[in-house]
N, C-alpha and C positions, 0 to 999 in steps of 0.2 A: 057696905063699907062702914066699920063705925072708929069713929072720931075719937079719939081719947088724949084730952090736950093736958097730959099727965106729965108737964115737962118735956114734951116733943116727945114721947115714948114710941109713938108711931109714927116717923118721920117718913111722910113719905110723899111721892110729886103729885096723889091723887087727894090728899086731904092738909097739904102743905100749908093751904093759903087758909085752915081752919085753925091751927096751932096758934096763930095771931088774932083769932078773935077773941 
């Protein structure tokens, strides 16, 4: 699963709580 906190582009319930770091 990879992470891309690109503005929440990959919003989703498995990397949700990564978008805020």
């Amino acid at each position: 699963n990879q992470v891309e906190a690109d503005g929440g582009k990959s919003l989703d319930l498995s990397n949700y709580p990564y978008i805020f770091m």
